[in-house]
N, C-alpha and C positions, 0 to 999 in steps of 0.2 A: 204587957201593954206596949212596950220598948219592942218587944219583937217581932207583934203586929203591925206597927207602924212601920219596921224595919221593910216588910214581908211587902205589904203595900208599894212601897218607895221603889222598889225591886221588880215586882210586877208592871208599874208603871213604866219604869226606865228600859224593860226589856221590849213594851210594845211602843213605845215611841224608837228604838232601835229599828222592830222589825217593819214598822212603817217605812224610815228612814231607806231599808234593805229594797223591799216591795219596787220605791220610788225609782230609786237608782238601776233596780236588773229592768223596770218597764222602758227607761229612757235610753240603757244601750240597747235594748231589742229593737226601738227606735230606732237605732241613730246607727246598728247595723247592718238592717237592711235598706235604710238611707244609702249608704255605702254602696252595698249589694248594688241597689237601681242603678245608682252612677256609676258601675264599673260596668254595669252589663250596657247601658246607654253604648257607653263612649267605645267599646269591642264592637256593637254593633253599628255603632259609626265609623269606623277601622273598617270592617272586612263586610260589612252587607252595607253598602251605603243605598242598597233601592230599599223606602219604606216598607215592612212588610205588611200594609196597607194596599201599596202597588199589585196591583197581579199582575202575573208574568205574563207575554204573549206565550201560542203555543205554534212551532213551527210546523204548518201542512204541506205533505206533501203531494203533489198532483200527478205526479210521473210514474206510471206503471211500467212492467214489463211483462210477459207470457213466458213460462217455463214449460216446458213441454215432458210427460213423464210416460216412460211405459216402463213396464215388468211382465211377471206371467206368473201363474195361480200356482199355486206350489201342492200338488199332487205325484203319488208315485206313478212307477211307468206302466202299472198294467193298470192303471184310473176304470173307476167302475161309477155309474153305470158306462157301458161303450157299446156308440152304434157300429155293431162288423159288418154291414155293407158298403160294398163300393163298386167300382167299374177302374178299367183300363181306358186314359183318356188320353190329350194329346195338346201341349202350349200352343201349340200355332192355332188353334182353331177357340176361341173364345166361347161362342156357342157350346161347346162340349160340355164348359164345367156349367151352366144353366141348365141344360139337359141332367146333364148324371144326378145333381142339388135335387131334381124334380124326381128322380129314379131313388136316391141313396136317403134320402131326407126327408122322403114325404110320410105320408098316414104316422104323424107322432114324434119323427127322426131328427134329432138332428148331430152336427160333426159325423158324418160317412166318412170313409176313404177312397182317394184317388189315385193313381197308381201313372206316374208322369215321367215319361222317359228325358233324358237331358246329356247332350252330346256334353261332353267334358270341352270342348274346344270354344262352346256359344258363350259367350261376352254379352249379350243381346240386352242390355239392362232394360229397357223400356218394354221389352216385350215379356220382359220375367217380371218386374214389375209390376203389369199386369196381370200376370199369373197370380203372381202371391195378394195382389188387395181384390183379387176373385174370391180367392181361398178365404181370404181374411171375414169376403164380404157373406160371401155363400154358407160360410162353416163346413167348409172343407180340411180335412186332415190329408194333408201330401206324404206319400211314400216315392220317394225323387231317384230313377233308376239310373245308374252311371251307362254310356256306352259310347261306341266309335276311339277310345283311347289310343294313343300312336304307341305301341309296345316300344318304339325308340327313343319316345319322351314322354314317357307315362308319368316321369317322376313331376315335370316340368308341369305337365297340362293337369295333374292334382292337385299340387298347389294352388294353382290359379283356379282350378274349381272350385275347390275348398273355401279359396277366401272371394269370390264369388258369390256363391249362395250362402254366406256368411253376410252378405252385404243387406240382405231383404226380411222383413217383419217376418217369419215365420206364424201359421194361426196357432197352435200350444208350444209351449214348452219343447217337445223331443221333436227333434230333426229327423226323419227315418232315411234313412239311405242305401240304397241294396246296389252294391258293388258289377255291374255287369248283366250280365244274363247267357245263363243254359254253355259256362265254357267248354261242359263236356263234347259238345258238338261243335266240330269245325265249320260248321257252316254260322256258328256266332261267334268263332275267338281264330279269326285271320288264316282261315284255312287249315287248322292243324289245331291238335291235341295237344296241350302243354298243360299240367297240372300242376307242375314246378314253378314254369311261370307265372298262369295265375296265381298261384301260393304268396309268392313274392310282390306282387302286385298287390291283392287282398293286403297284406300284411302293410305295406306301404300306405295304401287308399285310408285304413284305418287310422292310424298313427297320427295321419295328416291332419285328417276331419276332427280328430280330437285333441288333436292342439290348436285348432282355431275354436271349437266350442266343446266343453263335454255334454252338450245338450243331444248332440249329432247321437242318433244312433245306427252304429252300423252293422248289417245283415248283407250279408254273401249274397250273389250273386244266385240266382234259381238255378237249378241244375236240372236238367231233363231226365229226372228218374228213373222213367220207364226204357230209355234208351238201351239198346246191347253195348258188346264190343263188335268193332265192325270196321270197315273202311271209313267209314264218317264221324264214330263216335268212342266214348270210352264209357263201360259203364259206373255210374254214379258213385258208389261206394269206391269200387277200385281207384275212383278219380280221387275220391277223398283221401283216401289213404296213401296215396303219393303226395297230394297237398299237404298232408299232417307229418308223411319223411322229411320234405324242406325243410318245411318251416314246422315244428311242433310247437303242438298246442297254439294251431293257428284257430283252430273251432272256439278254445276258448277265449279267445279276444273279440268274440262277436256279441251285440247285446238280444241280437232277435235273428231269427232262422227266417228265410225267405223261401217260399215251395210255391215249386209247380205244379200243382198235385191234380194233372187231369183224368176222365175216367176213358181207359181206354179197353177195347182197342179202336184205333179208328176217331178218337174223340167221342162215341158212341155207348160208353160200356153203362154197364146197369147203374145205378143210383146208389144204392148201396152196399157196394163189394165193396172190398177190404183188398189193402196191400196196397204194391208200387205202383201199379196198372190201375188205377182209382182215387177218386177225389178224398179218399184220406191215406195218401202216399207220404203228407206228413209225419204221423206216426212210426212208417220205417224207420224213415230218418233219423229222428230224432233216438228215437232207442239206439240205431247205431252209430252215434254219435257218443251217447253214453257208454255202450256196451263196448268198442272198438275204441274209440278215439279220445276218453277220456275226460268227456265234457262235463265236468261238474256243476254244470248251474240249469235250472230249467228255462230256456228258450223260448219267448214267446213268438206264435209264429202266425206270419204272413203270407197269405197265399198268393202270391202279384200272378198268377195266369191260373186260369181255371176255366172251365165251361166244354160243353158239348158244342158240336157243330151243327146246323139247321140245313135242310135241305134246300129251300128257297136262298136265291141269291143271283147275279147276274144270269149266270146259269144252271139250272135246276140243279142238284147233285143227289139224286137217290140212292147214294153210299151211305148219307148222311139222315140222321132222325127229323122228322118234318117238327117243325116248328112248336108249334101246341104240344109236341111229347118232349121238345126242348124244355122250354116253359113249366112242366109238371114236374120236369125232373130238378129245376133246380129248386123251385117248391120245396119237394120232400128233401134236397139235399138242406137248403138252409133249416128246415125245423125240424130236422132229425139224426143231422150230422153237428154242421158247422156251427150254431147257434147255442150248441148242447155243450160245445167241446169249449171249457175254460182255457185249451192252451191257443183258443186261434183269438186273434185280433183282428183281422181283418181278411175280407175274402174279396179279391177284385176280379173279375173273372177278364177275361180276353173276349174283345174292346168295342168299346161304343162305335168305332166304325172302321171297316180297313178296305182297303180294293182288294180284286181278285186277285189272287183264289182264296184270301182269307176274308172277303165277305160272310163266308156261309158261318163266321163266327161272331158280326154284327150285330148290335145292339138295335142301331139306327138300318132304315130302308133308304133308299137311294136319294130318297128329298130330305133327307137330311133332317125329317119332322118327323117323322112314323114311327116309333118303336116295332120289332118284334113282339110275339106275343110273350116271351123271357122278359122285357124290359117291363111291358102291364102285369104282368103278375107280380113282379120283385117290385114293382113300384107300389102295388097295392096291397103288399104285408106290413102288417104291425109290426113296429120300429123302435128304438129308445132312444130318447132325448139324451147324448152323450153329452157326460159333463170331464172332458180334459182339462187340465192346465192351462186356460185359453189366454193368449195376448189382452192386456188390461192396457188402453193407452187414455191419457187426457191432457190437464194444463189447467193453470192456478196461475193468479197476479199477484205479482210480489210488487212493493214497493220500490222505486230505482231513483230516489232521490241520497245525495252528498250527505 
């Protein structure tokens, strides 16, 4: 009975303890975060003294500026699909590249090529600026011919070429550049045969254009393939072949072959023969380039003068093929030669318009509106919508406030 009681007394006394316990951990949890509140209070009356109640104003700002952005589409250099039509035109005369656009461009076309000759001396900003927001406007692709260079300051008047036509939006990506034209004939390179020199020259012209951009690509100068050796000329290969004693492995520092590949003789010859004498004179070339000179890479190539001569013209010329058998022949030359061959890019014939005696190889009739019956035919073959690397320009507002 003593022990019960005991037992009792015991139990009671442990929960009047753990009451006691209860009471006192409730009143510091209390009295805690009492604590707590008033330390975080009075910190935040220290170092945030705006209510956070308060909302903060947000500063606007009003003042824009225009950033202006261009780049170019990032394609390799033989971009496919590619329109290879084009024509031989001329900067001074504005009308041309509206014309050739309506020739190169039409039924489906677009990006043709143009084939634009450019004294190394002309400074002309306003008038090449014009040229190029033609190009830009029309979807013209420029192949930009060097010529007139002073062989006693060639070094001088490259330079300032270079960084010249370095100055203006080009329409894609590659610069095409063909160095000259036809040196093997003194009647284009200052009265005399010099292979050596133009070697040297080529090799300089290069060099230049690609340390101001390596977008330039640069192609030799055309060489008049069909030409002999003679008092007037040197023939093509043997021409080559002293350019490549100077300076070796000057072939190989070119990124694209530039050909004259007219059908001859007479500018007359059949449509499609084969070899030097012929609109695919390229083909020699290029083999012997490989075969003799060591050029290890494959050349895409550019035809910058082509075409037959028409017999109409200021003065009749019945040497020459009348017009309509002009017209048929380049016909069958574009959809059975040039059009076939993956290694051409571009085929510009010889030129939308020249005076005598080089009328009878006009595009245009004397009013300056007329095509030949070559110009209605080429203008009304199916075409491809060339997609190059084209100029992407615009402009975005940025914010220009403090």
């Amino acid at each position: 009975m003593t022990s019960l009681n005991s037992l009792k007394i015991s139990i009671k006394t442990f929960s009047i303890i753990s009451i006691i316990l209860v009471i006192l951990g409730l009143g510091g949890f209390y009295f805690f975060n009492a604590q707590k509140a008033q330390i975080s209070n009075r910190f935040q009356e220290k170092y945030d003294p705006v209510p956070i109640t308060t909302p903060i104003p947000e500063e606007v700002c009003e003042e824009y500026k225009t950033v202006d952005f261009a780049f170019y589409d990032e394609k390799p250099i033989n971009f496919e699909p590619n329109n290879k039509f084009g024509l031989y035109v001329y900067a001074e005369r504005q009308d041309f590249f509206e014309i050739t656009s309506q020739i190169v461009n039409s039924n489906g076309g677009e990006w043709g090529y143009v084939l634009i000759p450019y004294n190394v001396k002309d400074r002309d900003y306003s008038k090449w600026k014009r040229v190029f927001d033609d190009l830009n406007r029309l979807k013209l692709i420029p192949v930009v011919q060097l010529w007139d260079v002073s062989l006693d300051k060639y070094k001088s008047e490259t330079i300032g070429a270079a960084k010249f036509l370095d100055r203006f939006d080009w329409p894609i990506k590659y610069r095409y550049i063909s160095v000259y034209n036809e040196p093997n004939d003194k009647n284009f390179w200052y009265g005399k045969v010099d292979p050596e020199g133009y070697a040297e020259i080529l090799n300089f012209t290069i060099d230049t254009f690609k340390d101001r951009s390596k977008d330039f690509i640069m192609m030799n100068g055309a060489f008049n393939v069909s030409a002999a050796t003679n008092s007037t000329s040197l023939e093509s290969f043997e021409y080559k072949r002293r350019m490549n004693k100077k300076v070796p492995g000057i072939f190989n520092k070119l990124d694209a072959w530039a050909s004259h590949s007219y059908p001859q003789p007479h500018f007359s010859g059949e449509v499609l023969k084969t070899g030097r004498w012929s609109i695919r004179a390229y083909e020699d070339e290029l083999e012997f380039l490989k075969r003799e000179l060591g050029v290890n890479k494959d050349l895409p190539v550019f035809i910058t003068e082509t075409g037959w001569a028409h017999a109409e013209g200021y003065k009749y010329d019945k040497s020459f093929l009348p017009s309509v058998k002009v017209a048929e022949n380049f016909k069958i030359a574009y959809e059975n030669v040039w059009l076939l061959d993956n290694r051409v890019r571009a085929v510009m014939p010889f030129t939308i318009k020249y005076n005598p005696p080089f009328d009878h190889f006009s595009w245009l009739k004397d009013d300056y509106k007329t095509l030949y019956p070559q110009g209605e035919v080429v203008k009304n073959m199916p075409k491809l919508n060339g997609e190059p690397p084209i100029l992407i320009k615009g402009s975005y507002q940025v914010a220009d406030c403090d």
